[in-house]
N, C-alpha and C positions, 0 to 999 in steps of 0.2 A: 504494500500500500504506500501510495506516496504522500509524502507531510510535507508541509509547509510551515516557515517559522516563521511568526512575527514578533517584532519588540519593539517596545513601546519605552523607552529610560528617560527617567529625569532625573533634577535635582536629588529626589527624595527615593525613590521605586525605579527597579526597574522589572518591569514585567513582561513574560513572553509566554503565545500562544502557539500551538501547535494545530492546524485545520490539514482535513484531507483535500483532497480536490473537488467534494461536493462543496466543501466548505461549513463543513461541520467540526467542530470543537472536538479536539480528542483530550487534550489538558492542557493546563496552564500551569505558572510558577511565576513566582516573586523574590528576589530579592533586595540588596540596597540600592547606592544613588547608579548611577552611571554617565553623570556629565561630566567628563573629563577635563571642563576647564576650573571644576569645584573638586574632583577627586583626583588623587595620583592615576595613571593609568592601569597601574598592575591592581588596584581595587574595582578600576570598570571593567576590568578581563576577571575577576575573581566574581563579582557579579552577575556579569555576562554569561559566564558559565554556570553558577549556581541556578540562578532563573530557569536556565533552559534544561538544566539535570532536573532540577523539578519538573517542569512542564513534561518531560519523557518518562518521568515515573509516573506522572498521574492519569498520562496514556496508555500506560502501561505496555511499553516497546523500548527497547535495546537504546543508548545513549549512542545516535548515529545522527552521520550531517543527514539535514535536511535537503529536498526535491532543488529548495529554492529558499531567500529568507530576506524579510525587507528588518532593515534596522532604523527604527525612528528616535536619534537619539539628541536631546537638550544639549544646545554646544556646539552641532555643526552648523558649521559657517561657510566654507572656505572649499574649495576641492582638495587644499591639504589633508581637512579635517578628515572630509570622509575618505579619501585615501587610505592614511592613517588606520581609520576603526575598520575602513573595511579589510584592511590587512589582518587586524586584530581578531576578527571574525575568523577568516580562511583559517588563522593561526590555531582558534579552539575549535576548528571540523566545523565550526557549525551546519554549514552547507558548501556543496564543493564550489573551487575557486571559478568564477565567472558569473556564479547564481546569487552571488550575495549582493544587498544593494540595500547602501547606509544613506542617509538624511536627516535632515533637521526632523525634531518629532511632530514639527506643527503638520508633516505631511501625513502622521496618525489623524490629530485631532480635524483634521479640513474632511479623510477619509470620511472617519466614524460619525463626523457629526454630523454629516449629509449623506451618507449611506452610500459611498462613490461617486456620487454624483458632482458634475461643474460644480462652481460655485468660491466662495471665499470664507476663508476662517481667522477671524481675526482675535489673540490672545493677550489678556491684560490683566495678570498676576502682578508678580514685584513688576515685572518687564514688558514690553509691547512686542508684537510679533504680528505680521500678516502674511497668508499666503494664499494664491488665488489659483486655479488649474481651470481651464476654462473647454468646450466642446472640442476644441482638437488637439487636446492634453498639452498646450501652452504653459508652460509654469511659469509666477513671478511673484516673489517675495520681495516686500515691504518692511520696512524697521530690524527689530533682533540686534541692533547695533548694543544692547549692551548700556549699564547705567551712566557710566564718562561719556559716550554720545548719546545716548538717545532716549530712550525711555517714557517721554511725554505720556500723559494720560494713562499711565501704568501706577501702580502702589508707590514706588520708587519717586516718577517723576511729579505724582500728586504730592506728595510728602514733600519733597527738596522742594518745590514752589512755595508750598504753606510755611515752610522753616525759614524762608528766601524773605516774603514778605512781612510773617512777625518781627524777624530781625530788621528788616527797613522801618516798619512801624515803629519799635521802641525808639530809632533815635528821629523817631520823627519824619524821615524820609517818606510813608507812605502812609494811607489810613489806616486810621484805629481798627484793631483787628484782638479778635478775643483767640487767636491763636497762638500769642506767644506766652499767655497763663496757662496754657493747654498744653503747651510745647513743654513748659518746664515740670508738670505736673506729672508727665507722662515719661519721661524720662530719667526721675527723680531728681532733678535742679531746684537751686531756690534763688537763685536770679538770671539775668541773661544770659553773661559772659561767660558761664559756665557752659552755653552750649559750646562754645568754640575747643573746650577741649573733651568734653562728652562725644561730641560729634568726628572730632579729627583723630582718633587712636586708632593706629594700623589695622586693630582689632575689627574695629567694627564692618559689620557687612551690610550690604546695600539691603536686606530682608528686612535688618534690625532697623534702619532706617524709613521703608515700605511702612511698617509695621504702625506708620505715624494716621495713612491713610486713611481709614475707618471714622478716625478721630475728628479729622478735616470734612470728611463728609456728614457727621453728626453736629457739627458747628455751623455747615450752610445749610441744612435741615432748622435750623434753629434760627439762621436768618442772619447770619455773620455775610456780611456781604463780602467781605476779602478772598471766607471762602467759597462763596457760593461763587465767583472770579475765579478762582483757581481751578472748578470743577467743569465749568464751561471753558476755561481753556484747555485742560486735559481731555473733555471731550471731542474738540473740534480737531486735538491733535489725533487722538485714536479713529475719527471723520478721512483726517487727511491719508492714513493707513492703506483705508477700503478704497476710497477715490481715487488713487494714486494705483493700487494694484487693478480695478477694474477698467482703468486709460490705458493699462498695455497688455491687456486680455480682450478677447472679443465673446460678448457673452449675450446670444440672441436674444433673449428677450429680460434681459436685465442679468446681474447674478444673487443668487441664494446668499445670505452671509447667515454664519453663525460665531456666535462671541463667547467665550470662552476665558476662565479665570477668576478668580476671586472677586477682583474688581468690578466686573461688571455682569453676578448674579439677578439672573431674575429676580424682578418685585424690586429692586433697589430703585433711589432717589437718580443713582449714576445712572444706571441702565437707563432708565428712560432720556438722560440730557445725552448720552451717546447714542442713544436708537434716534435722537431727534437729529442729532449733527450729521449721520450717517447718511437720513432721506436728504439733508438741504445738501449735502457735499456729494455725494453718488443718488440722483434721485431714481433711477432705474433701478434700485436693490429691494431687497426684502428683506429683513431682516426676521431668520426662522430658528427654532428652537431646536437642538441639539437631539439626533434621531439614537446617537449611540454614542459609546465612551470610546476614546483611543484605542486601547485595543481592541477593539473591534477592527478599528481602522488598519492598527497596526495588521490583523488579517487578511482585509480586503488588499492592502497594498501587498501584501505577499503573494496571494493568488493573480493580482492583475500584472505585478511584474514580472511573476514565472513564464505570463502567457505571452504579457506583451512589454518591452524594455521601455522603461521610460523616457519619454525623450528630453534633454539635455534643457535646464531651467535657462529663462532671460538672464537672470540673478542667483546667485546661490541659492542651493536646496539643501 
């Protein structure tokens, strides 16, 4: 019987599924992060395998490479990157050399959360990420630059805005703003200047930073105008994502988007000021609700690139 291997790795998980050719689930496995620009690489190959030794025990068949295997992994960028992990791949058998085929994971989550189908996925966790595949498998990716470029309208770039203009406010530079009593509260400070070395230690990571976000959107909920400014600018940048990826895709009768991430949860206050930015900036879209999870995805792209090779992204994949 022939198997097929998908994986799905992030920050946090990485998980892989194992489908025959109907495309039915024979097992699954989990284990740690697998983004190699957050972990050593001999922990994403120790992962990497662990995941997939699972996912073959719960199939219950012999720890053998796979027919074919798509790897969707947080981190790739670059065609070094996937070079690289795809060598990594060949290295642990996963699947024999030529059937392996690594990418960014945003090309799980555009899968799974449209069911194959055209369309756009746009993600906005700590980070911002878009990626669009359109009716004649055209691929182009949007943002993923990462919190030092880019990140707007992400956890990340909602938070360094909100920190950006408290700190203008106290010396007066900008409007009065009940973010930087919020700022200090929340970080445990008890005056301003105190953020400048809270904030600047080697240590700190851009998550712990993100992590301001929730806060900023409970304060323009509440009618802090600086942030409720800060929220329509992070949405009009996460607007600019989808509109910028659907100008170099051709998508007949508009494209499907679906969002994806912390940040912009159904029912939320954001959700709806990026669902609004999204119609006035791409008014041909729709914006539709997530049909399945990543791996899912991460299976569908396993099966579609066994049959058929993907063709070569505008922009990194």
């Amino acid at each position: 019987m022939d198997l097929y291997l998908g994986v799905d790795g992030g920050g946090t998980h990485t998980r892989a599924v194992l489908v025959d050719a109907s495309g039915h689930v024979r097992g699954r496995g989990t284990a740690g992060p697998s983004n190699h620009h957050n972990v050593p690489l001999a922990e994403v190959t120790a992962n990497l395998r662990a995941a997939v030794a699972q996912a073959h025990r719960a199939a219950d068949v012999p720890l053998a490479p796979a027919s074919g295997a798509f790897l969707g992994l947080a981190g790739v960028k670059s065609a070094a990157d996937a070079a690289h992990l795809t060598a990594t791949a060949e290295s642990l058998g996963l699947a024999a050399p030529g059937t392996i085929v690594v990418a960014n994971d945003l090309h799980n989550a555009l899968a799974g959360g449209l069911a194959g189908a055209p369309g756009i996925a746009l993600i906005a966790g700590t980070g911002s990420n878009c990626l669009g595949r359109d009716e004649a498998d055209a691929v182009f990716m949007c943002g993923g630059w990462g919190w030092l470029l880019d990140d707007s309208g992400a956890g990340f770039g909602l938070a360094l805005a909100a920190l950006r203009a408290a700190v203008r406010a106290h010396e007066g530079r900008a409007d009065f703003t009940r973010l930087l009593p919020s700022a200090l509260a929340f970080f445990g400070l008890t005056e301003p200047n105190e953020l400048l070395t809270r904030l600047h230690r080697p240590t700190v990571r851009p998550e712990e930073i993100a992590a301001f976000a929730p806060v900023v959107a409970e304060l323009a909920a509440g009618g802090d105008a600086v942030a409720e400014s800060v929220l329509r600018d992070g949405a009009a940048a996460l607007a600019e994502l989808v509109a910028t990826t659907a100008s170099r895709l051709r998508f007949t009768d508009g494209p499907s988007v679906v969002l994806l991430g912390g940040c912009v949860k159904p029912g939320t206050p954001y959700r709806a000021l990026v669902e609004a930015a999204i119609r006035q900036a791409c008014p041909p879209s729709r914006v539709v609700e997530a049909k399945h999870d990543p791996l899912h995805g991460a299976a569908l792209n396993a099966l579609r690139t066994a049959i058929r090779p993907p063709r070569p992204p505008l922009r990194r994949a």
